[in-house]
Every structure is written in structure tokens, then in C-alpha cells.
N, C-alpha and C positions, 0 to 999 in steps of 0.2 A: 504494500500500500504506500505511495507516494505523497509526500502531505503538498497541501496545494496552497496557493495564497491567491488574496485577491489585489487588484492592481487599477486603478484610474488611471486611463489612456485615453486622451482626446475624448473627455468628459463620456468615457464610457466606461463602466464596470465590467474586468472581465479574469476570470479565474482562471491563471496559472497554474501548471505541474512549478515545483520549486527550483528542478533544474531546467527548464523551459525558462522561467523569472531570471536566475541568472544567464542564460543566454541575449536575453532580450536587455539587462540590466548593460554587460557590456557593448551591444551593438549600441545601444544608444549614447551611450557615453563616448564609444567612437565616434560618434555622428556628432554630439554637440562640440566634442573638442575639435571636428576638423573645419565645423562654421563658425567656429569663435570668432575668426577672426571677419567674420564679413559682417557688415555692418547690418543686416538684416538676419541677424543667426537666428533671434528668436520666432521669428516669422518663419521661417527655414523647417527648425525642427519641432515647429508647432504642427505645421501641413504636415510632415512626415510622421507623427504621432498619432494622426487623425488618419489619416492614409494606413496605418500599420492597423490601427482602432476598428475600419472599415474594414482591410481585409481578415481580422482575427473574428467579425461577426459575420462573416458571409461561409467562413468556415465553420465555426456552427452552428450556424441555420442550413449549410448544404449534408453537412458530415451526422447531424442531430446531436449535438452530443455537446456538454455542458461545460468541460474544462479546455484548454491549447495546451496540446502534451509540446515535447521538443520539438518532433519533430513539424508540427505547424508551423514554431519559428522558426527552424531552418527552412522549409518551403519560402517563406514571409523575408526572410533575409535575402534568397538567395533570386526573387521578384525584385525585389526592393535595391538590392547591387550593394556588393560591400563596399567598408569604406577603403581599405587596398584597392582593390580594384577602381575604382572611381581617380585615388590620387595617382595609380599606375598613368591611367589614360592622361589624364591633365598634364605629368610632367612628360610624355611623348609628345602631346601635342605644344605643347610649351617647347619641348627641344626643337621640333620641326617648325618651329616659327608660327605656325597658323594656329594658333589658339582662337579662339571666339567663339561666344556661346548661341550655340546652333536654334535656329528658327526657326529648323525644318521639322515638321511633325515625323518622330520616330514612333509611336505607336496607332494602335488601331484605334480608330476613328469612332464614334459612339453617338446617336442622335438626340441633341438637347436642346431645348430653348435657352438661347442666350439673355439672359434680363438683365444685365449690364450696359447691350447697346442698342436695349429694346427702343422699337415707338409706340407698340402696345403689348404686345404678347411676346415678343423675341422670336417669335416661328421662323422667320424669314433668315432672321441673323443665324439662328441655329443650322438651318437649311443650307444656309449660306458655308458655312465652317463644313458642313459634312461633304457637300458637293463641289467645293474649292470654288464658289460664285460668288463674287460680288452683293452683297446686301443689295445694295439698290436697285439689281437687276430684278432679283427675287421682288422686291416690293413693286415696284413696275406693274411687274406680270400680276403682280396680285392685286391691284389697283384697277387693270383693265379688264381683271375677272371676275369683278364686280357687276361692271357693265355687263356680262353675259349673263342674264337672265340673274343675277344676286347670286351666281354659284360661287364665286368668290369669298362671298360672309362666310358661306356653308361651310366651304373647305376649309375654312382660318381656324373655327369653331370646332371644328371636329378635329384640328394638326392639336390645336389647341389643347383639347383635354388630353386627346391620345399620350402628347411627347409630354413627357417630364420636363420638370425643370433643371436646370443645372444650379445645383446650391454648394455642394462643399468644390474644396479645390482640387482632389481628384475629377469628380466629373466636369468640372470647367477645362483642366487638362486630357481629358479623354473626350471632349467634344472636339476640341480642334486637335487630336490625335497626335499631343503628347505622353512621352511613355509617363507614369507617374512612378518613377524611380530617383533615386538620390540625384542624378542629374538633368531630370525633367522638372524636379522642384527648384533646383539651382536656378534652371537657363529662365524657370518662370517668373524667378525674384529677379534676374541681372536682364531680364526683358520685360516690364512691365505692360498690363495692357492700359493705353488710353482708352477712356472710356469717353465714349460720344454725347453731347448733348442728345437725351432722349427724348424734347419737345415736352409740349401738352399732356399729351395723351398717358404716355407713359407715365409724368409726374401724377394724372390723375388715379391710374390704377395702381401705383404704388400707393400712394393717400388711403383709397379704397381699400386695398389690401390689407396695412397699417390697423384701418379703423375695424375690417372686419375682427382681425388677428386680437384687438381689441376692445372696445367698449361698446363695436357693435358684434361682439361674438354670440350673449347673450339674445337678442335682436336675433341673429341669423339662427339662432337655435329654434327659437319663439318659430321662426319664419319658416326654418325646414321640418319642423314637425307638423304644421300646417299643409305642406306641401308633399308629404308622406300621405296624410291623412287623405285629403282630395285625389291624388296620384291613384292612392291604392281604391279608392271609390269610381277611378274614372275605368282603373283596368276591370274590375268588377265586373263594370256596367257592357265595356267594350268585351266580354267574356259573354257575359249574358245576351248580349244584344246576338253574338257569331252564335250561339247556342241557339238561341228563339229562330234564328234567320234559315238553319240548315233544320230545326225543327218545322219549319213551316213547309219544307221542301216535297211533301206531298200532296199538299194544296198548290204547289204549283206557285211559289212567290215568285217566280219570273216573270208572271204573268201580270203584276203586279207593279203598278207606276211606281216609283222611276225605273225600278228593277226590270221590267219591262224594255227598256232601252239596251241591256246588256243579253246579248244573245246565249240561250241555256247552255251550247256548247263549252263555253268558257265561261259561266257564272261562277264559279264554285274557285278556279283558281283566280279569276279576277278579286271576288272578295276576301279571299285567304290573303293574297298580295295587299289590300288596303288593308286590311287587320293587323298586318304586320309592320303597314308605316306607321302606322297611328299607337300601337301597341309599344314596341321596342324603344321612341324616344319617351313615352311615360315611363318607363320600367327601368332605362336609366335614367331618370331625373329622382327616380321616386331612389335609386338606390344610391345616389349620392347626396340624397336629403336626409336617408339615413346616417349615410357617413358622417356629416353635418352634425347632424343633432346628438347622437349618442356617441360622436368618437370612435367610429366602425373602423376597420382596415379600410384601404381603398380595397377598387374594386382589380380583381387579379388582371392584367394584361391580356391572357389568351382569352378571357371571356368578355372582355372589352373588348377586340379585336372580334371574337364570335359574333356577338351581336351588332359589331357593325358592318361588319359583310353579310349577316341576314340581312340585316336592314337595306343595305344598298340592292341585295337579291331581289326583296319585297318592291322597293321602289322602281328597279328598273321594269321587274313585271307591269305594276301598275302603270306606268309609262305607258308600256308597250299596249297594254289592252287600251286604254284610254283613248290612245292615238287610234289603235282599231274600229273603237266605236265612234270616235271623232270622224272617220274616213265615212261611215256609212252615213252622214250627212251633206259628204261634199257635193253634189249635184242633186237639182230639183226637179220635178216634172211635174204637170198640171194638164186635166184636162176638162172641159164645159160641156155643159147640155142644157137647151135653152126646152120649155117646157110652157105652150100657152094652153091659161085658164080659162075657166069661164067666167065671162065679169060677172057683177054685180053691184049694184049701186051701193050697198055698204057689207063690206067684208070685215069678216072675226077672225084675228087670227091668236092661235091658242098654242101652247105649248101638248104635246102627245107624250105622254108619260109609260107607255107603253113600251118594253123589249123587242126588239127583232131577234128571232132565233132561225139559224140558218137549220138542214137537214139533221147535218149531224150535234147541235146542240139539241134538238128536239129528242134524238136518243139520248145524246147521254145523262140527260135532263128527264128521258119517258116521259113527255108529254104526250098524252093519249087526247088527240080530236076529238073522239067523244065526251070524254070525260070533262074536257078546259070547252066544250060550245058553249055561246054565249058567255065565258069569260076572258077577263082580259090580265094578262101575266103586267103588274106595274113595275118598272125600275129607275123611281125616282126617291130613292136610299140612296144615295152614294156613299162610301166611306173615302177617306184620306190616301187611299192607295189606288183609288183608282186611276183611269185615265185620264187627261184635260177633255173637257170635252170639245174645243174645237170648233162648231162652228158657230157663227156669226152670220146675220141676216141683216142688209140692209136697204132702204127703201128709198125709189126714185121715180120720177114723174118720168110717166110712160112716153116714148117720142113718135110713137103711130096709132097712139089711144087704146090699144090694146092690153091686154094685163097679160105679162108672163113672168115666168119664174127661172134665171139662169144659174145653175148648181155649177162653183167650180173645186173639183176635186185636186187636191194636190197632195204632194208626200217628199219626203227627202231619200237618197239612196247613193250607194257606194257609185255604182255610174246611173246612168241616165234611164239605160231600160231596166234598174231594180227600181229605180225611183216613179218610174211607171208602172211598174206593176204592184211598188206599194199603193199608189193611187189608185189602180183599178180594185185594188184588194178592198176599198172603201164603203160600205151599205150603208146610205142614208135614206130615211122612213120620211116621206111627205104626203101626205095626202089631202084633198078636196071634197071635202063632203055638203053640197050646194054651197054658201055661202061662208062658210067656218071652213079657213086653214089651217090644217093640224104640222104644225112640224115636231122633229124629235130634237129629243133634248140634248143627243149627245149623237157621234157618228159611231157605226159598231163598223169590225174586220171580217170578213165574211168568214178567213182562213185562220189558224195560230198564225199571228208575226208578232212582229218586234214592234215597238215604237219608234217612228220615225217623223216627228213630227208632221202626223196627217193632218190635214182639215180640209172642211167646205164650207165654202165660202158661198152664203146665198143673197141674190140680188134679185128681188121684186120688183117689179116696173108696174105701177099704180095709173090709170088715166086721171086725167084730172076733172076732182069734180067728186072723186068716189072718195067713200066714209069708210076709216079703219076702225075696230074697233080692239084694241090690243091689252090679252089679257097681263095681268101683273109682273106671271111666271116670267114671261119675256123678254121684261127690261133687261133684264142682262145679256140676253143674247144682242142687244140693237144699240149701235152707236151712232154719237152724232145728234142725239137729240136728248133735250132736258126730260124725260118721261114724269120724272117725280111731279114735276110742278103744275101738269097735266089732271092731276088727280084731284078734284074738289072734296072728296070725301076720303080718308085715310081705310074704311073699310070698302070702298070703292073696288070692283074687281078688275074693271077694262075703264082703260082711258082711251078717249075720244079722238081720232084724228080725220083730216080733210086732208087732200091732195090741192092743192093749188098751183100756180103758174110757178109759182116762186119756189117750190119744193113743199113738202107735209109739214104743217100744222095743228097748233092742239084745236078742236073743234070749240070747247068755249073761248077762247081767243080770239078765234077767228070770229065767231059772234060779235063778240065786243068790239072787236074792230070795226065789222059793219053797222054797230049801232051807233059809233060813234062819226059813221060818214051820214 
């Protein structure tokens, strides 16, 4: 059994074997006698203390294990370069005349944000150190990639959490691919870095930082447990809502406004893709509001990486269907049928509350003829998912005194003949029963399709002289005229119109105007 001791090293607590303590006890003592003489010793073998600190906790957190026998500090010594070896090299390069402390990166290069010569987040300068570019180029680029649709913020935001920060002086040395060895801390004291005016910006999130770090710590706790709370309410809700959605899927919710719009084919991987954009950035918000508030670990690398390549997976899907379904609007088609009436000196026109049921709704539906004579199937319920209903009627003074009625059907579609054939897919219910126009409330699909923004569009041509009489139901289908104010009576069912020269009129109006000639 080996007795062990404990040791503070670069303000960290860490338990030595006791011949392991003496090994470490002379390495060190080599080390501050050979920077004594520089005038930054103690800066020198402060970094190197912290640096040996760093690599004695990485050994066990990898190895698991709770004491540094010998031979970690021999491993540790022999990374770190003795101090022989170190004044070997010095006095050769001293004899050969070119002594001068090197400013070329001799080790491996590591990705960090630089906050030293940040202007907001140091992304660019860190970027900058790993790909041997110029900062300013990098900002540039990221300036003009803004203007691309705001992908630029995205990307900042997302280098942003990703890359770490660079804090102790090993990782500042390992960002610009300094070895961090006895003469990569030397060359970084006897080569200072200037550090750049960081503007505005950066003085305001250093401020920010500062304030979170303190007095608004308590504040940020208050704020991320809030934020936890709604977070973990919204994933819930967006859980339940994909559960109820693929629960409905044998009622056929495609069929189903807006749902309707996305064709069955790809429904099911289109929504899984939205579920996922929406999903994934609550899930990290909610877990680093944990971190926040309770002092959590961050969150591990590879599962920060996982989730944001779902995430980019989820997003470029929903892209791509988007754009899909965006395409089957790109071309329109329309087509008319002009339909004359029989006049009458005053016509009712009424809204038809009644379904159209094509063949095969009629089976699946088993409507039996006998059974439904003399009734009438109504479908003026609507719920919130249904269709728009789409058409609109409006009324014009007839130009050969005739009364007819021009239906125009239209539709949108990937080309030109889907978009005609969405149009011919159209049934609209009108009818003429003497003097009472019945129209329906809404256009039905003869076929299953898709929504494609149908409608029909109906125009009446009225002679002039003749009496509308226009029930209630309808002011919403009819634009272009005040209806409301037409009404003398608030339980009034039809309000009164004339056709005149001039276009339709409310009928007591038009009274009062004659009484007042």
C-alpha cells in the first residue's frame, strides 16, 4: 500500500502516489529555476501548473480512477518536455546563431472561439486561427450571409453554441496550434498576442455576460425555470397533437382542410419532418434551461451534434415537400358556362343547404332512394376543418335584357392540364325552381383530390327593372354591396333589391329617392 498525499495545482485538488509527489516536486523546481531568470517567470510557471492540472484531470476522468501513480507523471513530463532537453535545444540554436522564438504553430490545431479579438461571439476569429484565414475574410462572408434569406444568423447561432470557448491558456495555445509544452509557453510569453479593439458589440456581451455571471444569475434562474416549464408543456402538447393526428388517420384526416393540401402519399413523412423542426429546437432550449437553472452538466457533444443533424435531416425534408406542394400551385386553369334563365319580374335568391352526393358516396354513405324520398340530406354544419368554400356570386345589369347565369370554374395545378382537370373535377349544385334561385353553399369534388385552390366564381346578369329578393344566408357569398344597411328590420329574412341603369340597388332606397324627385 503506497500512502498518497494531496497537492493544489493550478487551483485544482489532486491526489498523488508519494513517489509520483516527489517526481512532480523536482520537475517543477527544475522548471521555476530555469525561468527565474525571465522576467515573466511567474506567468510562465503559473500556465504550466494549470496545463500539468489539466492534463492530470483528463487522466482520470479517461483512466477512472482517483489517484496519479508515477507513472502518469512520467507520461505528463515527458508531453510537457524536460527541462535538459528544452536548454539542450536553446544552447544549439544559440550556437548556430538563429535563435528566435518561433511563431510557427508546432502542434495540432483545435476549434475554438476566440473572445479576445471577438466583435461578438469570436466564431469567425476562431475559424479564422483553424483554417489559417484572415478574420475579416470570414466576417465578410458572414455578413453577406445574412442577406441570403437570414441563413447567416442561423449559422452564427448554431457555430455559436456548438464551438466552445477558448478560456484557459492551453486551449488558446491549441486553437492556433501551439504545442503546449515548456517551449510553446515560453514562445507565448516572449510573443505576446495584441489584442484588437472589439467595438460595441462585443463590449456589450461581455457586460451581459458579466451581469448574467452575476446579479443577474438569480434572474436567469427565475427565467430558465420558466422556460423549462412552458418548453416541457409545448413538447407535450406537440406529442399529443402527432399522437391525435396519426390517431385520426382512419377517418381519413387528409381529407381534411389544410391537410387536405398535402397529398396522402407523403403525408405521414411530411409531418414527421415538421415535428421534428419544431420538436428538436424546444428540446434543446428546454435542456439548456435546465443546465441554467439547476447547474446541470452541459449537454455531451455527440448528442448535441445528434440532434442537430436530425434536425437539419427534419428541415431539409420539410423543405423539400413544401417546395412539392408549393409546385402543384404553379399554373392555373379556368373554364365558363354561360346558363340562360327564365326571367321574372322579381327573383328570390336563396342559399341551398343541401349535399350533392356523387355514385359512389351514395354507397358508401347507403343511401337507399326509397328510404331518403321526399327527404333532403342538409350540410350546413360545417366544422373548422373543412374546406373554404369558395364560391362567390356577383350581380350585374344585364346588356341584352336577358337574365343568365355565367359559372366560372377554376383550380390550380403542377402544369396546366392537372390544373384543368382539377377544374373539371368541380360539382356545383344550382338550380331554378320558377322564380327562387337556389344556389349551394359550398363547391363539392366529384373525385378524392387534393386541394388546390378550387373555386367558382358566379356572375348573374339581372335586366333592368327586375326585383331581387336576397335571402340573409347570402350576404357572405356577395360582394361589392353594403347588404346590412338594406335591412329595415334586424329579424328581417330577405332584403330588397332593384336593378337599375346604374347597377343594383336597395329597393327602399331606391323608393326614397323617387319620393324625393
Amino acid at each position: 500500500m503506497k500512502k498518497t498525499l494531496n497537492i493544489n495545482i493550478g487551483n485544482s485538488i489532486i491526489h498523488l502516489e508519494e513517489d509520483a509527489y516527489e517526481m512532480l516536486t523536482v520537475y517543477l523546481n527544475e522548471v521555476k529555476q530555469h525561468f527565474a531568470k525571465n522576467a515573466d517567470d511567474f506567468e510562465i510557471v503559473t500556465d504550466i501548473e494549470n496545463r500539468i492540472a489539466e492534463m492530470f484531470g483528463e487522466i482520470l476522468t479517461i483512466q477512472q480512477k482517483q489517484v496519479i501513480d508515477i507513472q502518469d507523471v512520467r507520461s505528463v513530463i515527458i508531453q510537457m518536455g524536460s527541462v535538459k532537453d528544452f536548454e539542450n535545444s536553446e544552447e544549439q540554436e544559440e550556437n548556430n546563431g538563429n535563435y528566435q522564438p518561433s511563431s510557427t504553430p508546432t502542434g495540432i490545431k483545435k476549434l475554438y472561439r476566440d473572445t479576445d479579438q471577438a466583435m461578438v461571439a469570436g466564431v469567425c476569429v476562431g475559424l479564422g486561427h483553424y483554417l489559417n484565414i484572415e478574420a475579416r475574410w470570414l466576417r465578410l462572408a458572414a455578413l453577406i450571409s445574412i442577406f441570403i434569406g437570414g441563413s447567416g444568423i442561423l449559422i452564427y447561432l448554431i457555430m455559436w453554441i456548438v464551438i466552445p470557448r477558448a478560456e484557459s491558456k492551453s486551449e488558446k495555445m491549441a486553437m492556433r496550434g501551439e504545442a503546449a509544452n515548456l517551449r510553446g509557453f515560453m514562445n507565448s510569453h516572449l510573443n505576446p498576442l495584441v489584442q484588437q479593439s472589439r467595438g460595441f458589440l462585443a463590449e456589450f456581451f461581455e457586460f451581459l455576460g458579466n451581469f448574467i455571471s452575476g446579479t443577474g444569475k438569480a434572474v436567469l434562474k427565475v427565467v430558465a425555470t420558466g422556460v423549462v416549464i412552458f418548453g416541457s408543456f409545448l413538447l407535450l402538447m406537440l406529442i399529443i397533437s402527432l399522437a391525435g393526428l396519426f390517431g385520426l388517420w382512419d377517418a381519413a384526416v387528409y381529407s381534411y382542410f389544410p391537410f387536405s393540401i398535402i397529398d396522402e402519399t407523403y403525408f405521414s413523412n411530411m409531418v414527421l419532418a415538421a415535428f421534428v423542426v419544431f420538436v428538436i429546437p424546444i428540446l434543446a432550449l428546454v435542456l439548456f434551461s435546465i443546465r441554467v437553472a439547476f447547474n446541470g452538466k452541459p449537454i455531451h457533444k455527440t448528442l448535441s451534434f445528434g440532434l442537430l443533424i436530425i434536425w437539419l435531416v427534419g428541415l431539409a425534408v420539410s423543405v423539400f415537400y413544401i417546395a412539392k406542394v408549393s409546385a402543384e400551385f404553379k399554373e392555373s386553369a379556368e373554364f365558363a358556362q354561360v346558363t340562360e334563365l327564365v326571367p321574372h319580374k322579381t327573383l328570390v335568391l336563396s342559399i341551398d343547404k343541401t349535399r350533392f352526393f356523387t355514385k359512389e358516396d351514395s354507397l358508401n354513405y347507403k343511401i337507399d332512394p326509397i328510404n331518403y324520398k321526399g327527404r333532403r340530406i342538409l350540410n350546413d354544419g360545417r366544422g373548422p376543418l373543412d374546406q373554404p368554400r369558395n364560391m362567390s356570386l356577383r350581380l350585374e345589369k344585364s346588356q341584352n335584357g336577358k337574365i343568365a347565369l355565367t359559372e366560372n370554374y377554376s383550380s390550380n395545378g403542377r402544369t396546366f392540364e392537372s390544373a384543368l382537370k382539377n377544374a373539371q373535377n368541380i360539382h356545383y349544385d344550382f338550380q331554378q325552381v320558377d322564380s327562387t334561385l337556389n344556389f349551394s353553399s359550398a363547391l363539392q369534388l366529384m373525385k378524392k383530390a387534393n386541394y388546390r385552390g378550387q373555386e367558382v366564381s358566379l356572375t348573374l346578369a339581372v335586366p333592368v327593372g327586375t326585383h331581387l329578393k336576397i335571402n340573409r344566408d347570402f350576404n357572405r357569398y356577395l360582394n361589392g354591396y353594403n347588404f346590412w344597411d338594406c335591412y329595415s328590420d334586424d329579424n328581417q329574412e330577405y332584403s330588397e333589391w332593384v336593378m337599375t341603369e346604374t347597377g343594383l340597388e336597395c329597393l327602399n332606397q331606391h323608393k326614397e329617392g323617387d319620393s324625393d324627385h
